[in-house]
C-alpha positions as semicolon CSV with decimal commas, in nm:
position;residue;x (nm);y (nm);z (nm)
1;X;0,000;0,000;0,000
2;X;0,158;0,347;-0,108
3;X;0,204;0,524;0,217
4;X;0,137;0,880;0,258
5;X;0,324;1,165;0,419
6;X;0,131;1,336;0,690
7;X;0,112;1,730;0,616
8;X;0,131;1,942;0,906
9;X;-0,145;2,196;0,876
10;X;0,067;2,485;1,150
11;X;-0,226;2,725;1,028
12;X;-0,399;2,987;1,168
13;X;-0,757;2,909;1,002
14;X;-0,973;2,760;0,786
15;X;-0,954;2,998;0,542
16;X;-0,589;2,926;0,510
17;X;-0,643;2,590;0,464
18;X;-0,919;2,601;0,257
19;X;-0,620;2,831;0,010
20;X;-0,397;2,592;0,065
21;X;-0,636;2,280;-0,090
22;X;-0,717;2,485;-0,382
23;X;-0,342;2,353;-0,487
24;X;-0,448;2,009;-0,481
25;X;-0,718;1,782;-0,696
26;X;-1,003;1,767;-0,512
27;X;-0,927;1,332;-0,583
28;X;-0,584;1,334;-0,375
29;X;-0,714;1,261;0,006
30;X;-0,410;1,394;0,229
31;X;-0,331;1,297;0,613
32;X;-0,310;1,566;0,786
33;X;-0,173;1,665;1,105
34;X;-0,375;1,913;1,304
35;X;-0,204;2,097;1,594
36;X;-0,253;2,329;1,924
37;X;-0,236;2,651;1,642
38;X;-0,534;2,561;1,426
39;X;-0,771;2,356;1,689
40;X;-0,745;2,645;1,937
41;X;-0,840;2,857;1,685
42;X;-1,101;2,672;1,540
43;X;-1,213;2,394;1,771
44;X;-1,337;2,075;1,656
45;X;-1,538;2,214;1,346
46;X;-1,214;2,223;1,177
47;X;-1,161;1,809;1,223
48;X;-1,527;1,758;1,123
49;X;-1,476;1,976;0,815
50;X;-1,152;1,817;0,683
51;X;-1,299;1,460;0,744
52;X;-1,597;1,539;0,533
53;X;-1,321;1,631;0,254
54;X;-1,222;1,283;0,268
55;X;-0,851;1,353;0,473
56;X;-0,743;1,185;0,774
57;X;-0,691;1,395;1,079
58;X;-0,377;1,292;1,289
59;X;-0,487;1,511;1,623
60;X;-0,176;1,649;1,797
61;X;-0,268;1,814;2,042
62;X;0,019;1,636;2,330
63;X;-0,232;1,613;2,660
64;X;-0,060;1,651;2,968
65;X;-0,254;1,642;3,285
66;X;-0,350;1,471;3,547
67;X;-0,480;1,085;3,442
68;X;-0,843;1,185;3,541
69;X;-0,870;1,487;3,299
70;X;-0,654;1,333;3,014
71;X;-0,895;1,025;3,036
72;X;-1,224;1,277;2,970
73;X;-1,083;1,442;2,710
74;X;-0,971;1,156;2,522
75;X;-1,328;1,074;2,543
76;X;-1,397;1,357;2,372
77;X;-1,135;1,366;2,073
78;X;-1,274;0,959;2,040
79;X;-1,574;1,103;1,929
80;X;-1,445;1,346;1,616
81;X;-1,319;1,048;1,447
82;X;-0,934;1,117;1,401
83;X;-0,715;0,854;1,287
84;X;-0,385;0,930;1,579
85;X;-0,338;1,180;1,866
86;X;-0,119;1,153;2,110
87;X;-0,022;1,262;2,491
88;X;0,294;1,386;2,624
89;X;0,490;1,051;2,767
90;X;0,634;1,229;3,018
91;X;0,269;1,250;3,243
92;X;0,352;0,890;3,332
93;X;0,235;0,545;3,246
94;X;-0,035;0,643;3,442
95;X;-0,192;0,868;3,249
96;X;-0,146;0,710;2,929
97;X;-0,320;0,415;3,068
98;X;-0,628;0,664;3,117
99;X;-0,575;0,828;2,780
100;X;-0,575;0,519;2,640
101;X;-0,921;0,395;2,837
102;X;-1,072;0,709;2,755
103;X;-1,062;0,674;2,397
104;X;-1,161;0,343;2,450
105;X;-1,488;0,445;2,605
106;X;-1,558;0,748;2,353
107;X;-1,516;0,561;2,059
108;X;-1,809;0,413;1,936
109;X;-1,870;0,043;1,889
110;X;-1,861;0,027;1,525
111;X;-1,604;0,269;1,441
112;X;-1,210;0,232;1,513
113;X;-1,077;0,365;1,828
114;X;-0,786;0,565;1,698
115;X;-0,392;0,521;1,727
116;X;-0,275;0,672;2,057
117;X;0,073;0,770;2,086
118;X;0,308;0,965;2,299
119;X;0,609;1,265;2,263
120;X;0,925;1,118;2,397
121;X;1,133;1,433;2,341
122;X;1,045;1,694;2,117
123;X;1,253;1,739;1,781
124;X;1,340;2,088;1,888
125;X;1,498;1,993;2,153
126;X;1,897;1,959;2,202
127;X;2,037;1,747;2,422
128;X;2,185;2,053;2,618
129;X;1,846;2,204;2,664
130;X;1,731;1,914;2,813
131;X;1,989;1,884;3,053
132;X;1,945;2,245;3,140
133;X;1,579;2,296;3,108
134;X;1,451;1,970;3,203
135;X;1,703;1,881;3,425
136;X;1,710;1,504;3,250
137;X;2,104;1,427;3,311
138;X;2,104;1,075;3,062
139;X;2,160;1,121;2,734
140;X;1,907;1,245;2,496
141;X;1,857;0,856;2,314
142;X;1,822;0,744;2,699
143;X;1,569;0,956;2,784
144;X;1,378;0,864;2,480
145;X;1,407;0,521;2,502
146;X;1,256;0,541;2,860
147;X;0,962;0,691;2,770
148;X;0,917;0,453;2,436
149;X;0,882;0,174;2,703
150;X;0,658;0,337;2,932
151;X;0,454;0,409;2,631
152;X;0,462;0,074;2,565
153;X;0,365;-0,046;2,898
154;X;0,102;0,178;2,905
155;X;-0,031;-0,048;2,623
156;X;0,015;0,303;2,351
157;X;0,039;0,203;1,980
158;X;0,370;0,376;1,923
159;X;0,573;0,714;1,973
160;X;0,660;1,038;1,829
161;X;1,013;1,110;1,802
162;X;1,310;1,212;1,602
163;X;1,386;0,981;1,288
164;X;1,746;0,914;1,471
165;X;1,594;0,733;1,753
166;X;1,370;0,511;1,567
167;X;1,621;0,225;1,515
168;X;1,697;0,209;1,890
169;X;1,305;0,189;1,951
170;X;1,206;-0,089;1,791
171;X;1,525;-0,293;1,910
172;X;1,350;-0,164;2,240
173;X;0,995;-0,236;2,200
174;X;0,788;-0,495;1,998
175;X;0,802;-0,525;1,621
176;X;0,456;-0,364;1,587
177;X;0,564;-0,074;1,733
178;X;0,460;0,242;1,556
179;X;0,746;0,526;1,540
180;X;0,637;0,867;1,379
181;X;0,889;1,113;1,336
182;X;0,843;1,503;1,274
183;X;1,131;1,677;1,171
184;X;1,135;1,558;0,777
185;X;1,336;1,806;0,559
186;X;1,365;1,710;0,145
187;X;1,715;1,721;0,086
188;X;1,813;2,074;0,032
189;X;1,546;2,196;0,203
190;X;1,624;2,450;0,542
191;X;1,553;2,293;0,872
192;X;1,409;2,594;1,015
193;X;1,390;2,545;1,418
194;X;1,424;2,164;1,417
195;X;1,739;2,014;1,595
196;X;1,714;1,674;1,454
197;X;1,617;1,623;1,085
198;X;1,596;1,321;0,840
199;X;1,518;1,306;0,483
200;X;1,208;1,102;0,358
201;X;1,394;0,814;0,190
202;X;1,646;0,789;0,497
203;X;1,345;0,737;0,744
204;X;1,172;0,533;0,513
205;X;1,539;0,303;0,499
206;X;1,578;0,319;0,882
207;X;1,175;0,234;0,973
208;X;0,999;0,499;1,056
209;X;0,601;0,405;1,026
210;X;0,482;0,753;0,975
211;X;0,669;1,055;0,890
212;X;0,520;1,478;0,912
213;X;0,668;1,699;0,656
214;X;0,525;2,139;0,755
215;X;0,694;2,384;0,572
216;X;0,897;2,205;0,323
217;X;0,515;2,149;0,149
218;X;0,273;2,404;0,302
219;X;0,537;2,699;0,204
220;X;0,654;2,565;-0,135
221;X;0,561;2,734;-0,457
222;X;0,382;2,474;-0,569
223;X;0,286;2,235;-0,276
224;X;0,142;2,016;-0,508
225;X;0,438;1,912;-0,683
226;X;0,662;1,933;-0,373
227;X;0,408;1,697;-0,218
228;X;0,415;1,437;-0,475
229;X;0,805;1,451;-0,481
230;X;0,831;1,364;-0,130
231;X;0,572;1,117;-0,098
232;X;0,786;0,940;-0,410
233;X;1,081;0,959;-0,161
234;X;0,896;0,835;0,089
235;X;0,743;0,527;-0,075
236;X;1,111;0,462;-0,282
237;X;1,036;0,552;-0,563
238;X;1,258;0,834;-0,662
């Protein structure tokens, strides 16, 4: 199955997207990655309106709370029909074992509770800054690789991290795994405020099972084409 590159829509409305789609055949359904930016400017209207489109929502949103809270509002995303969202790994196995009841109980019987997975450490984040900031002392893959387990244990489909840690992952956890990595750059391409960066056919060789690609497509002059190009990188074909 020809896999698809998740677009990060880091919008400000749905107007803006709406400009953005005029680029593309109305035929070519895109997964799309939805973040704090657009929801908290336009709420949930904005997932119902790209589903009816046809696109699959990947909800990032990161939840970190106490289990309680994280478990009612997973109830609540259950219900808007997204295909992924994800908590912060760092609230504990805990609380991903109540995110991960809560969609559970919100999703209804015959639909498909979505893919939960967690942040290990962001891809804008050094490995100084989290010694300094976070006061983490292991090493950056360490730290990761702890909360990729807890994930695990919490009984979460997979992780988001950097495409360098993916390897180490799934020598950590079981084959089925999922490891989706931000932080995709087309060769070439500037890596804005990322730390960590990968190109499309590299994460592709070393197994990431979903990559996000922003700017390098919502900013292009033709997002269309620049779409297409990566998602030919991405499936090995070019």
């Amino acid at each position: 199955m020809e896999k698809r590159p998740i677009v990060a829509f880091d919008f400000a409305s749905k107007q803006e997207i709406e400009t953005f789609l005029t680029h593309f055949p109305i035929t070519e359904k895109l997964f799309v990655k939805i973040g704090m930016e657009l929801f908290y400017q336009e709420g949930p209207a904005i997932v119902n309106f790209l589903r009816t489109q046809g696109h699959d929502i990947f909800l990032d949103l990161k939840l970190h709370d106490i289990p309680n809270t994280v478990q009612k509002a997973m109830r609540g995303i259950a219900k808007m029909g997204v295909k992924i969202t994800n908590v912060h790994a760092a609230g504990g196995v805990e609380m991903m074992q109540a995110a991960k009841q809560g969609l559970s109980d919100g999703t209804a019987e015959d639909q498909t509770i979505p893919e939960l997975i967690a942040v290990t450490q962001l891809t804008s984040t050094s490995e100084e800054q989290m010694h300094d900031d976070q006061l983490i002392k292991v090493s950056l893959q360490e730290s990761v690789l702890h909360y990729a387990k807890c994930a695990e244990k919490a009984g979460l489909e997979g992780v988001v991290c950097s495409a360098h840690e993916v390897e180490k992952i799934h020598e950590a956890t079981n084959e089925d795994f999922i490891c989706l990595t931000p932080g995709i750059r087309p060769q070439g391409a500037s890596v804005g405020d990322q730390k960590r960066v990968m190109t499309p056919a590299k994460a592709r060789e070393i197994g990431s099972n979903y990559i996000v690609v922003g700017r390098p497509i919502t900013q292009a002059e033709n997002p269309y084409q620049s779409y297409l190009q990566i998602k030919k990188e991405w499936n090995g074909e070019a």
